[in-house]
C-alpha positions as semicolon CSV with decimal commas, in nm:
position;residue;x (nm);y (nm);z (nm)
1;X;8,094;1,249;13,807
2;X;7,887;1,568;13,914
3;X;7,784;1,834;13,647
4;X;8,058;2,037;13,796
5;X;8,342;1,828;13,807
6;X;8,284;1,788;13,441
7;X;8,251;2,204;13,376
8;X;8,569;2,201;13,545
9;X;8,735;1,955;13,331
10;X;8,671;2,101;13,024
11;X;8,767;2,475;13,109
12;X;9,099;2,298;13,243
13;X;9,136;2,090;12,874
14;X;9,035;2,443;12,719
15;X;9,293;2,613;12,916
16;X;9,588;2,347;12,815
17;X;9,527;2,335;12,483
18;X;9,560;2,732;12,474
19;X;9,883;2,724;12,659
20;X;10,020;2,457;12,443
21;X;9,914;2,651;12,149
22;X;10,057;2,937;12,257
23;X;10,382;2,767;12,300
24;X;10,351;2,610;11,968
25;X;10,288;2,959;11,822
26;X;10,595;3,123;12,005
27;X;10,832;2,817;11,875
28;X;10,682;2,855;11,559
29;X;10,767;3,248;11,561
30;X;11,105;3,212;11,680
31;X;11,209;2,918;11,409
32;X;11,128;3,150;11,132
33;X;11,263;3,415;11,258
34;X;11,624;3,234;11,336
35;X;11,571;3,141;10,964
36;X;11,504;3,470;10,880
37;X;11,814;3,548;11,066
38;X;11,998;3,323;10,899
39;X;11,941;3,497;10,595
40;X;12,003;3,797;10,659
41;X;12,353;3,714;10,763
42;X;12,439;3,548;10,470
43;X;12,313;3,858;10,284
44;X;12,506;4,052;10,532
45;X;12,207;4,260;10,637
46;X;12,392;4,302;10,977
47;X;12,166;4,554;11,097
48;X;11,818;4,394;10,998
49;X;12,041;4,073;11,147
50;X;12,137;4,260;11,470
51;X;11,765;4,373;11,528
52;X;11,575;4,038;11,486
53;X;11,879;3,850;11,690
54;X;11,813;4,080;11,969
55;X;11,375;4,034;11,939
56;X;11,480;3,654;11,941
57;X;11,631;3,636;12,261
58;X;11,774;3,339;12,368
59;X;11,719;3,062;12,078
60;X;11,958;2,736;11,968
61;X;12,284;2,957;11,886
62;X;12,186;3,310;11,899
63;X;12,440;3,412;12,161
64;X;12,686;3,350;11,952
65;X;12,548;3,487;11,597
66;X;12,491;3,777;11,806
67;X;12,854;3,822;11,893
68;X;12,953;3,746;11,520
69;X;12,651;3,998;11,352
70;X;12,765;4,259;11,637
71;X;13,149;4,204;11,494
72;X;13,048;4,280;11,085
73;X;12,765;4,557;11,215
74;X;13,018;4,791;11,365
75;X;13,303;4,695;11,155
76;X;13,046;4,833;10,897
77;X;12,982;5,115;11,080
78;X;13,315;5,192;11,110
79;X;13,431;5,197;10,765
80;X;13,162;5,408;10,703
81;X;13,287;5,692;10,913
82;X;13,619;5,658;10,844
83;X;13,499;5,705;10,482
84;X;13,308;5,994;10,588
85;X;13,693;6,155;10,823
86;X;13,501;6,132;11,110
87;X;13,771;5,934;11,246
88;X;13,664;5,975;11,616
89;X;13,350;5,767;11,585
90;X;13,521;5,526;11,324
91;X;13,723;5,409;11,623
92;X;13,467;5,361;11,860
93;X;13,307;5,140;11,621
94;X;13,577;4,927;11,555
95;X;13,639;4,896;11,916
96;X;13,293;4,758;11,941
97;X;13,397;4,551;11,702
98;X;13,679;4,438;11,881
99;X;13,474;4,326;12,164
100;X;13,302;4,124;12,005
101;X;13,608;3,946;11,855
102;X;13,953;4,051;11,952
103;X;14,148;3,796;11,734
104;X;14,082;3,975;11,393
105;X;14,381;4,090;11,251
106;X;14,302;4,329;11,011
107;X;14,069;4,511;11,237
108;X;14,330;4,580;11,519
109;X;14,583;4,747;11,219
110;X;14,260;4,927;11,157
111;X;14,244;5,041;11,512
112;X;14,546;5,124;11,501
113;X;14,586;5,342;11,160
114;X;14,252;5,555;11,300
115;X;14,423;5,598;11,640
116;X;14,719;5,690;11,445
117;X;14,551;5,878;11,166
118;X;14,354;6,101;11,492
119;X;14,687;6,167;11,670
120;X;14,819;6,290;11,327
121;X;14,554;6,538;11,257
122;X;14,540;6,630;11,689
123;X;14,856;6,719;11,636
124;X;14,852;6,875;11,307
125;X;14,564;7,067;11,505
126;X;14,744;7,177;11,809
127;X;15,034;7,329;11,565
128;X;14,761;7,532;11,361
129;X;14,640;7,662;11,716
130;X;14,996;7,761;11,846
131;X;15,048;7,904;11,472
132;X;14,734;8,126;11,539
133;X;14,834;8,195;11,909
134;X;15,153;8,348;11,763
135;X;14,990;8,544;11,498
136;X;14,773;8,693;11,755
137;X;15,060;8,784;12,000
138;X;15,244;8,983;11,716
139;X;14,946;9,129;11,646
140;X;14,880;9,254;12,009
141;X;15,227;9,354;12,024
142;X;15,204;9,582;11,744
143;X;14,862;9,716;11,878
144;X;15,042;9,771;12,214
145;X;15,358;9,964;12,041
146;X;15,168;10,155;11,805
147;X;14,947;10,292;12,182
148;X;15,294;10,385;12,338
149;X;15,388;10,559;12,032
150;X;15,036;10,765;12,055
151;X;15,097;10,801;12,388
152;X;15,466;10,932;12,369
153;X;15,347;11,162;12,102
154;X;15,067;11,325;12,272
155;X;15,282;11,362;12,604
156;X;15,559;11,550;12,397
157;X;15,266;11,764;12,245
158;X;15,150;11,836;12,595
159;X;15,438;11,874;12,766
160;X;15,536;12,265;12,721
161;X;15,144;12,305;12,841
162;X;15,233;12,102;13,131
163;X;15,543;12,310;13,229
164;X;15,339;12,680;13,151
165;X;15,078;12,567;13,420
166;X;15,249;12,339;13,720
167;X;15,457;12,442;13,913
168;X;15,526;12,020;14,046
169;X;15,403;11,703;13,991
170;X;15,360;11,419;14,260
171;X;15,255;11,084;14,168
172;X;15,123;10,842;14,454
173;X;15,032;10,486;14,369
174;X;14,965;10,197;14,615
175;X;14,822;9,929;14,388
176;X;14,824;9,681;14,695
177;X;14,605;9,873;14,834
178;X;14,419;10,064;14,525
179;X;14,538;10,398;14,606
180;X;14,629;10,647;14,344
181;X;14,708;11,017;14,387
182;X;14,740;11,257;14,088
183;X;14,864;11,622;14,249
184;X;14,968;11,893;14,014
185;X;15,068;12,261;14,179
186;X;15,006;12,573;14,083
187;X;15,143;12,945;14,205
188;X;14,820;13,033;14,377
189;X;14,880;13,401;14,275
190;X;14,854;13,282;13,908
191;X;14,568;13,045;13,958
192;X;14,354;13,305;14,073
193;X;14,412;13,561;13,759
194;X;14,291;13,232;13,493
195;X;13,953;13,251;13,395
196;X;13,679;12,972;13,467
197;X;13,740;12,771;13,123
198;X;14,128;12,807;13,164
199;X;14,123;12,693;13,522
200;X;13,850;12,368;13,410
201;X;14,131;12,354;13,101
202;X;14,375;12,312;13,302
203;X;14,231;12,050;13,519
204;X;14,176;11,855;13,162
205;X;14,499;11,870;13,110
206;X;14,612;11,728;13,429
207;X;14,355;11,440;13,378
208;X;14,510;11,359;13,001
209;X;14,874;11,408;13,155
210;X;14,771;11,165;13,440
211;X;14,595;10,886;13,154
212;X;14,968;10,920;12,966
213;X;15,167;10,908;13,223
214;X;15,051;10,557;13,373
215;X;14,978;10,394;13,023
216;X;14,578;10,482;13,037
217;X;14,593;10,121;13,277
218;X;14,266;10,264;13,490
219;X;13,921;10,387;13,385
220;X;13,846;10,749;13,282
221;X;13,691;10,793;13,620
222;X;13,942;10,662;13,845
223;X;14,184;10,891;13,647
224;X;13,931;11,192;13,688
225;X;13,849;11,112;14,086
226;X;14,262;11,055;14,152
227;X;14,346;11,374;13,984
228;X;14,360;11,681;14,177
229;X;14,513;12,017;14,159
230;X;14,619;12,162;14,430
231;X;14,809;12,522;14,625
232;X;15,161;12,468;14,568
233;X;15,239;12,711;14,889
234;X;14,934;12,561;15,100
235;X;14,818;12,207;14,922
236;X;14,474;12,279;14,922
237;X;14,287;12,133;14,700
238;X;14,216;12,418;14,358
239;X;13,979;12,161;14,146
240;X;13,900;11,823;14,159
241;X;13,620;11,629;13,994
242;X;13,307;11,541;14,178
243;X;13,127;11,292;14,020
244;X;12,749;11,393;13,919
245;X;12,896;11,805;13,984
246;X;13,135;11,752;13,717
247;X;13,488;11,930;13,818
248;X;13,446;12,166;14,078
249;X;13,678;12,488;14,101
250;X;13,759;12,619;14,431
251;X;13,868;12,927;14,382
């Protein structure tokens, strides 16, 4: 036998005897830790159980101690929420539970007194939330009739104003096609004689009348670009508003 054939030899004895060591080590490991296991569930530690079952792996019975630690961890888990009203994750917990073993009993009725206890309090919930809905509709309602009787009230303020200055009225609305026309005439022969502030009064007035009228439903500017006054003999346009100009007086 050569000097290397006997080198050899001993780095492959070395290298056996550390494998097999190894092994013995690892078996070692995982028979006290299935004993620590082992107590653990009988102290019903389930989750110190649950996490040393799962760094076991695959050892004599562990499958199934898994299964039955899994069953009494979330059944744990479970009461604990419930405990706590949040129902919701109490019955995902139990249904874990349930996988795990589907023959218990007393855990489906607990299934189903959470399922029924979270229907109870969904509906309990939805009634609260129709009971507000209502509230708020009254309340809108009331909001909305106390506007149309402001608005009523300021149009019967307004309206002797309304019949001193215009002569007619014409109201033109297309809301298919967003078109809204706001005309009030005046006797030209009048119009002329009113000073600047009466004439840019007037035009106020014709705005607020307008803003009354149709229930304030647009902006202030749509109601201030629609509204125009106008010749009653010729329909020219007297004053209208022109944006950044403010209202512009014709004559």
């Amino acid at each position: 036998m050569t000097q290397e054939t006997k080198i050899s030899m001993i780095i492959a004895f070395i290298l056996i005897a550390v494998v097999f060591g190894s092994l013995l080590s690892a078996s070692h490991h995982k028979s006290t830790l299935y004993t620590e296991i082992k107590n653990e569930i009988t102290a019903e530690n389930w989750s110190s159980a649950k996490n040393k079952l799962e760094e076991l792996g695959s050892y004599k019975d562990s499958e199934i101690l898994l299964k039955d630690v899994n069953y009494h961890y979330y059944i744990n888990l479970g009461d604990k929420n419930f405990e706590q009203k949040d129902y919701k994750s109490a019955l995902g917990f139990y249904r874990k539970a349930n996988e795990n073993n589907n023959k218990d009993k007393s855990l489906n009725e607990k299934i189903k007194n959470t399922e029924s206890v979270i229907a109870n309090l969904q509906a309990e919930d939805n009634k609260k939330k129709l009971e507000l809905e209502r509230k708020q509709k009254l309340e809108q309602q009331k909001i909305q009739q106390a506007k149309i009787k402001e608005r009523q009230k300021q149009l019967a303020d307004i309206q002797p104003a309304i019949k001193r200055t215009f002569y007619k009225i014409d109201f033109i609305e297309d809301k298919s096609l967003n078109a809204r026309m706001y005309d009030f005439y005046v006797d030209y022969y009048l119009w002329v004689q009113l000073p600047y502030d009466a004439k840019e009064g007037a035009f106020k007035l014709a705005v607020l009348y307008a803003k009354l009228k149709t229930n304030e439903q647009y902006s202030d500017d749509d109601y201030l670009f629609f509204t125009k006054i106008r010749n009653a003999q010729t329909k020219s346009v007297l004053a209208e508003y022109k944006g950044f100009s403010g209202i512009k007086i014709n004559q």
